[in-house]
C-alpha positions as CSV (number, residue, x, y, z in Angstrom):
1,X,68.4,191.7,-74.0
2,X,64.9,191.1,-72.7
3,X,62.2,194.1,-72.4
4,X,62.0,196.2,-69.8
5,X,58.2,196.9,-68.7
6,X,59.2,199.5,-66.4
7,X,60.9,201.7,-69.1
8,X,58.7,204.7,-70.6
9,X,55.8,203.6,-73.0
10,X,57.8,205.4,-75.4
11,X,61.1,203.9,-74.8
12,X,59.5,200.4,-74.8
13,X,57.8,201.0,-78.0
14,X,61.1,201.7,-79.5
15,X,62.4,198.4,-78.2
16,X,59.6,196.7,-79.5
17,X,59.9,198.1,-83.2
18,X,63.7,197.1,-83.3
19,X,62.4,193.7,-82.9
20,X,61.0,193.4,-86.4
21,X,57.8,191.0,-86.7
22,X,56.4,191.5,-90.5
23,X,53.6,188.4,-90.1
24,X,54.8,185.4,-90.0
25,X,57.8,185.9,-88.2
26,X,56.6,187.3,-85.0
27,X,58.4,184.4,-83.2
28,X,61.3,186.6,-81.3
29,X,58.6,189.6,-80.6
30,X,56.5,186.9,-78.5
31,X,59.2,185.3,-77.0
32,X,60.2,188.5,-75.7
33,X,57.2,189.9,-74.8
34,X,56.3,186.3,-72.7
35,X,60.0,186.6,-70.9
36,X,59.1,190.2,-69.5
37,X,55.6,189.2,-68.3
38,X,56.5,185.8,-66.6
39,X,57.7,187.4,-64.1
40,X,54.5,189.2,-62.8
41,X,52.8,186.7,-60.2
42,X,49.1,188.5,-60.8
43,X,49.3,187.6,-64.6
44,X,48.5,183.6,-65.9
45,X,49.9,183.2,-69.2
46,X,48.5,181.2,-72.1
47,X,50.8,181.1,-75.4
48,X,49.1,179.9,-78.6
49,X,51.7,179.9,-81.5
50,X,53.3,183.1,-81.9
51,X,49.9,184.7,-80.0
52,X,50.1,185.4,-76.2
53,X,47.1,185.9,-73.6
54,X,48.1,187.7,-70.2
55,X,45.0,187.3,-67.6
56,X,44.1,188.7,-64.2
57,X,42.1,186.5,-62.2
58,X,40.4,189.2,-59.2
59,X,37.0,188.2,-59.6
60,X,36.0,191.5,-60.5
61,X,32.3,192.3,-61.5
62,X,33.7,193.2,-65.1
63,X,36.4,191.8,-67.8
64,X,37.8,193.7,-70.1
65,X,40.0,192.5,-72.7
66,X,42.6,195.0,-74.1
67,X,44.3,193.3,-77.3
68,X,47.5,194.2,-79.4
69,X,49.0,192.4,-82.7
70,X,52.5,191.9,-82.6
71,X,53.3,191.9,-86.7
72,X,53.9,194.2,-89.2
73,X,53.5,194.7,-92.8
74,X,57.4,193.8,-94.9
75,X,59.6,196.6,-94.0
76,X,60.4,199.7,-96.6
77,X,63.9,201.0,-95.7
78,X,61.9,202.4,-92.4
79,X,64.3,200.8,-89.5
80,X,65.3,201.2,-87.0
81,X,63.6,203.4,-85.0
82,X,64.0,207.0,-84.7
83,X,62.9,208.9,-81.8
84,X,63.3,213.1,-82.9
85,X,62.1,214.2,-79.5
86,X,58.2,214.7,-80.9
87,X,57.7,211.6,-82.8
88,X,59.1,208.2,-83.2
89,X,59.6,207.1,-86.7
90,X,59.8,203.3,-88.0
91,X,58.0,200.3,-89.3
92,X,55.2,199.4,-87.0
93,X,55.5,202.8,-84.4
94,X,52.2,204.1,-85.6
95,X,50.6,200.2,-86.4
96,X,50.3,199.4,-83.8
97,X,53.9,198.8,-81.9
98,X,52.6,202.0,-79.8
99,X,49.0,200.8,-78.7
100,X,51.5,197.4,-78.0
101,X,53.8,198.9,-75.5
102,X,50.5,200.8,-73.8
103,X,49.1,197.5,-73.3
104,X,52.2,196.1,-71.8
105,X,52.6,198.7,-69.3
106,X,49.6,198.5,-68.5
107,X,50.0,194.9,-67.9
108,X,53.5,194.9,-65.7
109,X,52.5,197.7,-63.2
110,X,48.6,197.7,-62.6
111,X,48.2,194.6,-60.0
112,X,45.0,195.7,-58.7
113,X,43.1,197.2,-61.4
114,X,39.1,197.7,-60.7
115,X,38.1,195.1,-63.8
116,X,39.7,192.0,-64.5
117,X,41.9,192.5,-67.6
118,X,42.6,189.9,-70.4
119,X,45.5,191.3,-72.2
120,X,46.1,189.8,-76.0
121,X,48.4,190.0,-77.8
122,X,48.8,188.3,-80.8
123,X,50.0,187.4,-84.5
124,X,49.2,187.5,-88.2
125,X,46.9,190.3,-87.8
126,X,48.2,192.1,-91.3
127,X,47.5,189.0,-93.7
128,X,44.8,186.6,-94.7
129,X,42.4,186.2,-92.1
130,X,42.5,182.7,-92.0
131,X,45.8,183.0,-90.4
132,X,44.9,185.8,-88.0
133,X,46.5,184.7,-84.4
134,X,42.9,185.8,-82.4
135,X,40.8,184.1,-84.4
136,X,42.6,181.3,-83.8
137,X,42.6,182.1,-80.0
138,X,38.5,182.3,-80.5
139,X,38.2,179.2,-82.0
140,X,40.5,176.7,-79.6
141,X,40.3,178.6,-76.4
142,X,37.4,181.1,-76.6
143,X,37.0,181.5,-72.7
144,X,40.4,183.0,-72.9
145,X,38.7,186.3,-74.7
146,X,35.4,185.9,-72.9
147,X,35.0,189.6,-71.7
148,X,32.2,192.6,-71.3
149,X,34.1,194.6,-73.2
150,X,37.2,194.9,-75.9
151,X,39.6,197.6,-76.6
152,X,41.7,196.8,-79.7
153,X,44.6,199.3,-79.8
154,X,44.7,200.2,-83.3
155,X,45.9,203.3,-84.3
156,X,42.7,206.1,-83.7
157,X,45.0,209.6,-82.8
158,X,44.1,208.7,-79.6
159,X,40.2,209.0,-79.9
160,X,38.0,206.0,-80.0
161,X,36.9,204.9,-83.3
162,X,33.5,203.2,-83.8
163,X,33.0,200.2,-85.6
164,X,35.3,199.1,-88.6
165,X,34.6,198.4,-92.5
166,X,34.6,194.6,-93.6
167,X,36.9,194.0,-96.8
168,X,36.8,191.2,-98.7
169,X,39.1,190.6,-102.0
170,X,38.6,189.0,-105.4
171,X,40.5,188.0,-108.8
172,X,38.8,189.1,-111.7
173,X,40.3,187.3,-114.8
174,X,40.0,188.3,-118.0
175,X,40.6,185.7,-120.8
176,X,42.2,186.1,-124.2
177,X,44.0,183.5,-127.1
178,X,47.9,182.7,-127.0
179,X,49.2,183.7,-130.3
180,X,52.3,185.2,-131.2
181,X,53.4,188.4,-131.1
182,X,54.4,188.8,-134.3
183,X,51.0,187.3,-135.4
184,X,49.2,189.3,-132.5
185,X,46.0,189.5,-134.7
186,X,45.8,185.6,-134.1
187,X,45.3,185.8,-131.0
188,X,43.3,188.3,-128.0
189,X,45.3,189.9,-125.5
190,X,44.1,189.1,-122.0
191,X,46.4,192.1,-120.8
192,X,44.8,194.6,-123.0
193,X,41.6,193.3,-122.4
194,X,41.7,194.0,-118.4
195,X,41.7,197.8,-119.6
196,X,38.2,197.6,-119.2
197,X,38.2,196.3,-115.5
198,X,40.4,199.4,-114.4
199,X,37.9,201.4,-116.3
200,X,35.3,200.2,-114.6
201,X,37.4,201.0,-111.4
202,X,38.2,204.3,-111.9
203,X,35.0,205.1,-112.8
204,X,33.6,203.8,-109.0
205,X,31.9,205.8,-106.7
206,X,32.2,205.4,-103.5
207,X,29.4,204.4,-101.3
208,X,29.6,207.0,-98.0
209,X,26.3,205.9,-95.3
210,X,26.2,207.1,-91.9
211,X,25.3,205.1,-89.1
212,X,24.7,205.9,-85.6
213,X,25.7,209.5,-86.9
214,X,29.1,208.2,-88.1
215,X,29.9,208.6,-91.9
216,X,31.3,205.6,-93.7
217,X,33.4,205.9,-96.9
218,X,33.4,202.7,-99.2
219,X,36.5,201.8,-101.5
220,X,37.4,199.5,-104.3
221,X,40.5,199.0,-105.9
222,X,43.0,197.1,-108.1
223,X,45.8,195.8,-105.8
224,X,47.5,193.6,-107.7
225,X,47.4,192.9,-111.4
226,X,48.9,189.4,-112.6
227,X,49.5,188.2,-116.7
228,X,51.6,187.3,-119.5
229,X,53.0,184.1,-120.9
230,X,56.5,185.3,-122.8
231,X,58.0,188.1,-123.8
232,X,57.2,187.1,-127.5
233,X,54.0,185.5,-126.4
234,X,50.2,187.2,-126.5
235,X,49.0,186.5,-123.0
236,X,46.1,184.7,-122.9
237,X,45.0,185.2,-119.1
238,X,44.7,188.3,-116.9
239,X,43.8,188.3,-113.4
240,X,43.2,191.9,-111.4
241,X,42.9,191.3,-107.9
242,X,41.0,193.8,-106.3
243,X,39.9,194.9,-102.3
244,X,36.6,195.8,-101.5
245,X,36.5,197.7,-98.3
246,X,32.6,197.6,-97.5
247,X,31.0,200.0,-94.7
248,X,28.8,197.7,-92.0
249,X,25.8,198.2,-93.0
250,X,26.3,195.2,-95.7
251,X,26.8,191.9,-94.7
252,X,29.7,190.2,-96.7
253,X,27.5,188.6,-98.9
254,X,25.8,191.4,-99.8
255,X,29.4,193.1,-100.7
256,X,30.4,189.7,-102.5
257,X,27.1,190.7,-104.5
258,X,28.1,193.9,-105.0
259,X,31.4,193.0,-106.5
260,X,30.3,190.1,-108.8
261,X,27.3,192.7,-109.8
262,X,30.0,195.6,-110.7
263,X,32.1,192.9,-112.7
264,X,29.2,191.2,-114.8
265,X,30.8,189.5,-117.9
266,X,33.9,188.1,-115.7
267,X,35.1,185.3,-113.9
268,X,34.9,186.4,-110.2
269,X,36.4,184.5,-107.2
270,X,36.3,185.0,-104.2
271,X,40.0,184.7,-101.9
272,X,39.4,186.8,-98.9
273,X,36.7,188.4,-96.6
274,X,36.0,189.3,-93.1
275,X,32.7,191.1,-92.1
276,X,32.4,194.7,-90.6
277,X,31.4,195.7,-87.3
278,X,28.8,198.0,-86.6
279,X,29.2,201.1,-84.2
280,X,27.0,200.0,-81.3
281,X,27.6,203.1,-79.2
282,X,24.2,202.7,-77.7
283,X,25.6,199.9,-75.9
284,X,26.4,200.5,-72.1
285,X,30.1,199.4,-72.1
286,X,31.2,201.4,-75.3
287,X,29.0,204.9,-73.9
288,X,30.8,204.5,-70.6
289,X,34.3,204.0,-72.0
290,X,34.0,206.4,-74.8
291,X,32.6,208.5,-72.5
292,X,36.0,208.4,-70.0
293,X,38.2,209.0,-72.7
294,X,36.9,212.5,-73.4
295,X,33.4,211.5,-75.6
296,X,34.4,212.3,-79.1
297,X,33.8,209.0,-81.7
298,X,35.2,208.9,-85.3
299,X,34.2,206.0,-87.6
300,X,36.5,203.4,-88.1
301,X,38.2,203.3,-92.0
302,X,39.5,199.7,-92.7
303,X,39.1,196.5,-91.1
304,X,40.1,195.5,-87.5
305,X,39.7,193.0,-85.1
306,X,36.6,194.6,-83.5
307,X,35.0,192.6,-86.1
308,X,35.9,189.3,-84.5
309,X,34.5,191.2,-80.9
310,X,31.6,192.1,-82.2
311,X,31.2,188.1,-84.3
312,X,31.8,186.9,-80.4
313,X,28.8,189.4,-78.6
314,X,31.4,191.5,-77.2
315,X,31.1,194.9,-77.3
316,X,34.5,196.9,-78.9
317,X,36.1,199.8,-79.8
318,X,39.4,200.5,-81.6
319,X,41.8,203.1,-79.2
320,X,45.7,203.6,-79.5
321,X,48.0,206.1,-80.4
322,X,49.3,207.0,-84.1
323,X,47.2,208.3,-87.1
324,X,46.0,205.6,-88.6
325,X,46.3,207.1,-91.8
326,X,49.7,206.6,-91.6
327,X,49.8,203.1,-91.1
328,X,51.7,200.7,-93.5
329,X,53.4,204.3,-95.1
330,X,57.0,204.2,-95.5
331,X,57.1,207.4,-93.4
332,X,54.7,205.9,-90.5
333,X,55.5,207.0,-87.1
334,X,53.5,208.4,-83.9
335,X,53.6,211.1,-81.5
336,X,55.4,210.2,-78.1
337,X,52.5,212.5,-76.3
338,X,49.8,210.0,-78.3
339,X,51.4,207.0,-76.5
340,X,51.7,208.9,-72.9
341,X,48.6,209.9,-73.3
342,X,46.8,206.9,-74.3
343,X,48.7,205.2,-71.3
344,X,47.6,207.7,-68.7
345,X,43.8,207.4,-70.0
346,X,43.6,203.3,-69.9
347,X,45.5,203.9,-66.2
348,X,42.8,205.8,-65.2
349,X,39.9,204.0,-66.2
350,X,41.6,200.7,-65.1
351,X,41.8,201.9,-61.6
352,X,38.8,204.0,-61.3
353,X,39.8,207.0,-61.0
């Protein structure tokens, strides 16, 4: 059963969460969301993998592009969805399945909209960024996002949030000697011996700057911790893998420096990084939207894809429905009146109102 783009925002969103798409598999979610928008004559559609570009062509004064991803993180007993009347509950309702359905509304019913509208919506947005469906879209076909301005419908309680961190993650090994483990004073355990990186952890403080009157709030952490050899075996390797989620006043080379500073004495390498984006509220596009959609700015915790805007010279801001707090949670889920809402403000703005 296709989607139906005339349906409620909130009852699409519920169609699109029982489609599940954790990355990588995002395959049915495109196909259906290309079926329900090939029918709309004032939309030319581009399809790049599992990653799908919706155009007007008007010739209106200004573009704007309005972008989406379609995957997931891996599911935690949380579907299908459940709607309670308030809030709809489920993988992917709050991040970003809600911003999603807003987008493709917006897309199906608004013909004649005042700017020419590049809708995006695409896939591998929660993993490594190498894989990440718009960067690919920027780097084959980058006059498919050429715009003035970018709205990335992440999550943001349906305020506009400024900016975004960068993150960027390492493995720190810690080495040892194989002995074994009835002979353990033979040999050094590596597992023991990483005690002292997730000292060092614990004992971080974050780093919390505010720019353009926004307060950032820095974090690093252990996210996976990887070792051992046998279960009668002293290990003789460790490796911590840990995420540093840098605000954007640092560069990511001057967060890579941070991190192999904080972990002298270690092996450090390097598997993962993608810069921040500054605020740049001062900027005519961002004042004017953020100023249509009721003026109040948060700063943006974590990374999104305003960082790949901002790497293109296009001004962005993140705006959607659902507390981003609760993304990738087991209980995640948004407000139906967050998705309305957000729906009603774009409509507004799209048509000049």
């Amino acid at each position: 059963m296709g989607l139906d783009l005339t349906a409620d925002a909130v009852a699409l969103t519920e169609a699109l969460v029982n489609i599940e798409s954790v990355s990588r598999n995002e395959q049915q979610i495109t196909d259906a969301i290309e079926g329900a928008l090939a029918g709309y004559d004032h939309l030319a559609l581009t399809r790049l993998g599992n990653s799908l570009v919706a155009r007007t062509d008007l010739g209106r004064a200004e573009r704007v592009v309005i972008a989406g991803h379609v995957d997931t993180v891996p599911l935690n007993d949380n579907l299908p969805a459940r709607n309670d009347g308030t809030l709809l509950h489920g993988l992917g309702t709050c991040d970003m399945k809600g911003g999603v359905a807003v987008a493709l509304r917006l897309a199906a019913t608004l013909a004649e909209p005042v700017r020419d509208v590049t809708y995006v919506f695409y896939e591998c947005e929660e993993i490594e960024a190498s894989a990440n469906g718009l960067r690919r879209i920027a780097e084959e076909r980058p006059d498919l996002v050429d715009a003035d301005f970018a709205i990335l419908m992440e999550p943001s309680d349906a305020i506009v949030e400024a900016g975004c961190q960068g993150t960027l993650r390492v493995e720190v090994t810690v080495p040892g000697e194989r002995a074994h483990s009835a002979r353990a004073w033979r040999g050094v355990n590596a597992i023991h011996g990483a005690g002292e990186v997730l000292r060092r952890l614990s004992s971080y403080e974050p780093r919390r700057p505010v720019i353009d009157g926004l307060e950032y709030h820095e974090g690093l952490n252990a996210v996976l911790i990887s070792g051992g050899v046998a279960t009668n075996v002293i290990p003789d390797r460790c490796v911590v893998t840990v995420n540093y989620r840098f605000a954007p006043d640092r560069s990511e080379e001057e967060a890579l420096a941070f991190v192999r500073d904080f972990f002298a004495g270690y092996d450090v390498v390097l598997t993962d990084t993608a810069p921040g984006a500054l605020p740049g509220l001062e900027l005519p596009a961002a004042k004017a939207f953020t100023e249509a959609v009721g003026g109040e700015v948060k700063p943006k915790f974590g990374w999104t894809d305003v960082a790949r805007f901002t790497g293109l010279g296009i001004p962005a801001v993140n705006y959607g429905p659902g507390d981003p707090m609760l993304a990738h949670k087991q209980e995640e889920h948004v407000p139906l009146e967050q998705i309305r809402h957000c729906e009603q403000t774009l409509r507004t703005w799209l048509v000049g109102r």
